[in-house]
Backbone bond lengths (Angstrom), bond angles and torsions (degrees), N, CA, C in turn:
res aa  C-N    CA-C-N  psi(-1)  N-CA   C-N-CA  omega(-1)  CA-C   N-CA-C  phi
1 X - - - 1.449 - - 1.518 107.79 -
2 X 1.480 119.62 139.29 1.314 116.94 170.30 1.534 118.79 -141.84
3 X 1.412 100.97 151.12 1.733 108.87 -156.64 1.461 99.69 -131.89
4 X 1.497 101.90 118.45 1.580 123.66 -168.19 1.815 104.57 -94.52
5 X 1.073 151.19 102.82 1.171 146.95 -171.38 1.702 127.13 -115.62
6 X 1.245 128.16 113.11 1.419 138.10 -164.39 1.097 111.19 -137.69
7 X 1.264 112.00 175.13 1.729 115.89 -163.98 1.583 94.17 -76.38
8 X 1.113 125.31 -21.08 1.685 115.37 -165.15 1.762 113.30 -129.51
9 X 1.528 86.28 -14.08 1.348 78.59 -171.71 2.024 110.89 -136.05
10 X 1.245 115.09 133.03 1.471 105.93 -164.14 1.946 94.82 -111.96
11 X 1.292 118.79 134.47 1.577 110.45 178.12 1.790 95.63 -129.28
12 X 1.103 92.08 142.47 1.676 92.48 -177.29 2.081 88.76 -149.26
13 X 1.521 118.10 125.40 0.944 143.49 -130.94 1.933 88.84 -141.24
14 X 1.405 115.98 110.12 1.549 127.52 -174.87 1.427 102.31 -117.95
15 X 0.844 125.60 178.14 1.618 143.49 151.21 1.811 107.22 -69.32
16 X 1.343 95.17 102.28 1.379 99.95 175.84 1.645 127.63 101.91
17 X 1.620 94.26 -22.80 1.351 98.79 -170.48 1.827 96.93 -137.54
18 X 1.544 114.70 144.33 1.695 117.83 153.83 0.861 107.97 -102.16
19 X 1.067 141.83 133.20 1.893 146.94 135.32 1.240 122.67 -77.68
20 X 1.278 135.07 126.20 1.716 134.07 169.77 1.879 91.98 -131.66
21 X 1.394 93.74 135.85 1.294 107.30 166.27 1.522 112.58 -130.22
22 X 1.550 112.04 130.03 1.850 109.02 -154.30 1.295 79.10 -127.88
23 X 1.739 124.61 -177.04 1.249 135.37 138.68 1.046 98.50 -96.09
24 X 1.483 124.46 170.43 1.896 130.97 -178.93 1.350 81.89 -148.66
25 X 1.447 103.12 120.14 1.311 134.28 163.07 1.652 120.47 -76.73
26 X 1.314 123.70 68.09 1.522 123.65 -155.57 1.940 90.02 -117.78
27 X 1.811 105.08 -140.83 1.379 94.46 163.16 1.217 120.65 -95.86
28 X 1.329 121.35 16.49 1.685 113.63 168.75 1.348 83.18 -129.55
29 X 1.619 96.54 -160.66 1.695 92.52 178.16 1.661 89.29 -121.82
30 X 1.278 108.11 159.40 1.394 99.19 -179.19 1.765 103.46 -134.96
31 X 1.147 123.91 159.40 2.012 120.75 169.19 1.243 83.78 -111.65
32 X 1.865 121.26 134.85 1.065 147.41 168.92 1.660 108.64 -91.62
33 X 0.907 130.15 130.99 1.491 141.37 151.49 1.469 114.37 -97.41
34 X 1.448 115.12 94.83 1.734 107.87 174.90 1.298 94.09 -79.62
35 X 1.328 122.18 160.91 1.193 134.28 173.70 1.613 109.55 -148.99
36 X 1.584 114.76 128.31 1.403 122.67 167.51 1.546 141.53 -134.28
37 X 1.048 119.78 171.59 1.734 102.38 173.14 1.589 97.51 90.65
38 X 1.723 108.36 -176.96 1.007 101.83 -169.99 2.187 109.91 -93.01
39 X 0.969 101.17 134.26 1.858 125.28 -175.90 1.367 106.30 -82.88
40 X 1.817 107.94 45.28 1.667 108.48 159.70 1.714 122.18 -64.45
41 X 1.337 97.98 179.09 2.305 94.27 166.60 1.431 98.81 -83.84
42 X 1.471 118.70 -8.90 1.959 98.39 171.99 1.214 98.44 -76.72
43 X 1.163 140.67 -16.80 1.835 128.32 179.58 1.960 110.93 -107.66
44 X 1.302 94.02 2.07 1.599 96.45 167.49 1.389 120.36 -45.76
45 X 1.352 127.44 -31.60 1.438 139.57 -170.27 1.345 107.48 -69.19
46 X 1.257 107.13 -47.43 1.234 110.43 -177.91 1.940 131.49 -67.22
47 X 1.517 86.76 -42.39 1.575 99.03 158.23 1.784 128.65 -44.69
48 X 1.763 86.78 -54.43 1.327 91.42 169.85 1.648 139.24 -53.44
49 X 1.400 94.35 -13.06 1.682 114.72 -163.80 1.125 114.92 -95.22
50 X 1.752 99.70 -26.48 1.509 104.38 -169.74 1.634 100.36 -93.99
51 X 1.345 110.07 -30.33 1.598 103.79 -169.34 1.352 87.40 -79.79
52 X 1.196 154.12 -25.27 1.834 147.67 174.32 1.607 89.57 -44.56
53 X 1.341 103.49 -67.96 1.464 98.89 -165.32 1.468 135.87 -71.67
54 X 1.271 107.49 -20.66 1.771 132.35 166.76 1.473 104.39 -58.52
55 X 1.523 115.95 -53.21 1.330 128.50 -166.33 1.634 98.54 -83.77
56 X 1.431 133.08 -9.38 1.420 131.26 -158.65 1.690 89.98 -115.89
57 X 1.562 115.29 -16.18 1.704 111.82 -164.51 1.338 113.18 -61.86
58 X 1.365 112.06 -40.05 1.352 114.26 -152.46 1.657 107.80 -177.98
59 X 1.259 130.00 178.28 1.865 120.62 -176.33 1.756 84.21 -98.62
60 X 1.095 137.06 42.36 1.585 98.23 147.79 1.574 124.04 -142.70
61 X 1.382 114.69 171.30 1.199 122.07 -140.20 1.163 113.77 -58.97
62 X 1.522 133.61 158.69 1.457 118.25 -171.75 1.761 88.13 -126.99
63 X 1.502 95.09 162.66 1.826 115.71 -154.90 1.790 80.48 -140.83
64 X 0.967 110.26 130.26 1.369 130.80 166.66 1.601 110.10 -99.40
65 X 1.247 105.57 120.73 1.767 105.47 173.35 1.438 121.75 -89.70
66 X 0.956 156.43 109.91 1.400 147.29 -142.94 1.674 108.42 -138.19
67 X 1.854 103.09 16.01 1.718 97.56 174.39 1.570 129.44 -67.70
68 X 1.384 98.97 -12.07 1.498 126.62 -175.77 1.307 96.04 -75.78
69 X 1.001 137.65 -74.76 1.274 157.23 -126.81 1.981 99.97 -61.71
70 X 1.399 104.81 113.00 1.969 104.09 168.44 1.745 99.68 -72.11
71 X 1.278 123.55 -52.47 1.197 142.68 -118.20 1.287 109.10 -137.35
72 X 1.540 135.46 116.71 1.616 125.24 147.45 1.335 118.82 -101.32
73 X 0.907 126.99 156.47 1.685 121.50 161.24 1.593 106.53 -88.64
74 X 1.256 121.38 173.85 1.515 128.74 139.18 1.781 134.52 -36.82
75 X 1.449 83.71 -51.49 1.219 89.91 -175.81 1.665 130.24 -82.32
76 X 1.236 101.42 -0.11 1.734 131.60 176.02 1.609 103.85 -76.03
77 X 1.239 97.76 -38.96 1.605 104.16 -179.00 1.788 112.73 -62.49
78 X 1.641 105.10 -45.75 1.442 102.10 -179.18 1.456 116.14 -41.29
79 X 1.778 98.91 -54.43 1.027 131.57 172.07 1.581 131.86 -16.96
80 X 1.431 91.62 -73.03 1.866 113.69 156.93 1.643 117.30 -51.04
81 X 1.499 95.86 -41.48 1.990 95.05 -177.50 1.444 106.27 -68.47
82 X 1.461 111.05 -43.90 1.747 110.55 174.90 1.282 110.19 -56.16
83 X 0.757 128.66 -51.93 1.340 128.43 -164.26 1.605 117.88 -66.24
84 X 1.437 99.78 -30.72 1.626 111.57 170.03 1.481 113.20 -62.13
85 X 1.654 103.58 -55.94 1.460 107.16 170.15 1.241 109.73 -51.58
86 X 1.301 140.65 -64.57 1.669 103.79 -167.06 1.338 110.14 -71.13
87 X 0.979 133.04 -49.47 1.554 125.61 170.46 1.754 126.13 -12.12
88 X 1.505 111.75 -47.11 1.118 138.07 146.02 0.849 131.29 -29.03
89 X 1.286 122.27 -57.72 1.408 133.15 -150.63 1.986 89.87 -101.98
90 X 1.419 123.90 10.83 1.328 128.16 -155.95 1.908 92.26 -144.04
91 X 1.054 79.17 25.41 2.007 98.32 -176.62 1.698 103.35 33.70
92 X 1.376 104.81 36.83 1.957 104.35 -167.73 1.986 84.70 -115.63
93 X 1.136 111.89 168.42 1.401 144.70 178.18 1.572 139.59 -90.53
94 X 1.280 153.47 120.85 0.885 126.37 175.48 1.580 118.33 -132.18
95 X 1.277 126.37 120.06 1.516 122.52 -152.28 1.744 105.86 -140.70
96 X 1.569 115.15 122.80 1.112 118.78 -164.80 2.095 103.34 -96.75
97 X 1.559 82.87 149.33 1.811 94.76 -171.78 1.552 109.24 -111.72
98 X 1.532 106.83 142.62 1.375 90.33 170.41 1.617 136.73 97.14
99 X 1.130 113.69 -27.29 1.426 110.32 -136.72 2.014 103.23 -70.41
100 X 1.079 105.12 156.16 1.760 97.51 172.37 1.463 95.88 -68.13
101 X 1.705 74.81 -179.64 1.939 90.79 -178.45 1.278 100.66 -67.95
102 X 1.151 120.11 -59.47 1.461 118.29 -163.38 1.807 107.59 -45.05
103 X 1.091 115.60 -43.37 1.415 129.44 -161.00 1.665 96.00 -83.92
104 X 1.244 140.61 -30.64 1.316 142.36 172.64 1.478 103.92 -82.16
105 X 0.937 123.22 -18.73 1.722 122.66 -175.41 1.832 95.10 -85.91
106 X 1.300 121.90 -42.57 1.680 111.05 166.95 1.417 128.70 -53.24
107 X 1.763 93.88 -41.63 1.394 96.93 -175.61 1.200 115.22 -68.24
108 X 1.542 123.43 -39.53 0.865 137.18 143.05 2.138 140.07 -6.12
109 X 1.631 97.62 -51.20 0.956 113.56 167.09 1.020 120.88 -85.73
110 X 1.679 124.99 -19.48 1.482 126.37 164.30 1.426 113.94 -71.75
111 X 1.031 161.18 -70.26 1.919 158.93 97.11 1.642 79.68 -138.88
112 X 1.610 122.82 66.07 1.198 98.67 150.45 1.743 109.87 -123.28
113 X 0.749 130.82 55.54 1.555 149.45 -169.74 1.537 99.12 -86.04
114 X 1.284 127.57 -36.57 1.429 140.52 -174.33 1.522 106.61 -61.55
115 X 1.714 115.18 -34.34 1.519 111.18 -166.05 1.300 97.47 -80.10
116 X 1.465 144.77 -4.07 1.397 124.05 -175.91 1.197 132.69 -124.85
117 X 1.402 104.56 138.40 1.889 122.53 -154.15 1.553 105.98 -31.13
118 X 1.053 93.08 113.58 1.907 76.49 143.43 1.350 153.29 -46.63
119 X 1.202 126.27 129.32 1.440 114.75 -158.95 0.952 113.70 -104.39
């Protein structure tokens, strides 16, 4: 495992999965979660860790990047809905970027098609 560390930007690199967590300096401020590789439940752990800490960084909204991404599981999805809920409940946001077709056609089938940016 290897862990890349900078003033703005943290990358930590698993079997199966990338994580980058940035701030984005836009008109709000936002914590980015890139995410790549394939999004099985053996890399669920990791998801969980990073949105703890995205959602624990600071009050603003977090944007999931999902251009990387071959692969979701099912269980990634719970994942994303939890994570919205507390976010929510913290009057903060959570809105997914990117995603391939394949990976927008799931979300899709869940009715969560609504959380992601416009392009």
């Amino acid at each position: 495992m290897a862990t890349t560390v900078s003033r703005r930007t943290v990358i930590v690199e698993r079997p199966r999965v990338t994580l980058s967590r940035r701030l984005e300096k836009t008109e709000s401020t936002q914590t980015v979660v890139t995410l790549g590789g394939e999004l099985d439940a053996a890399a669920l752990n990791t998801l969980v860790d990073s949105f703890d800490e995205a959602i624990a960084q600071d009050d603003s909204d977090v944007v999931v990047d999902l251009a990387g991404v071959e692969f979701i599981g099912v269980a990634w999805i719970g994942t994303l809905v939890r994570s919205r809920a507390v976010l929510q409940t913290q009057n903060r946001a959570l809105t997914l970027r990117a995603p391939s077709h394949k990976v927008y056609r799931l979300l899709e089938l869940c009715g969560l098609s609504y959380l992601i940016e416009p392009q």
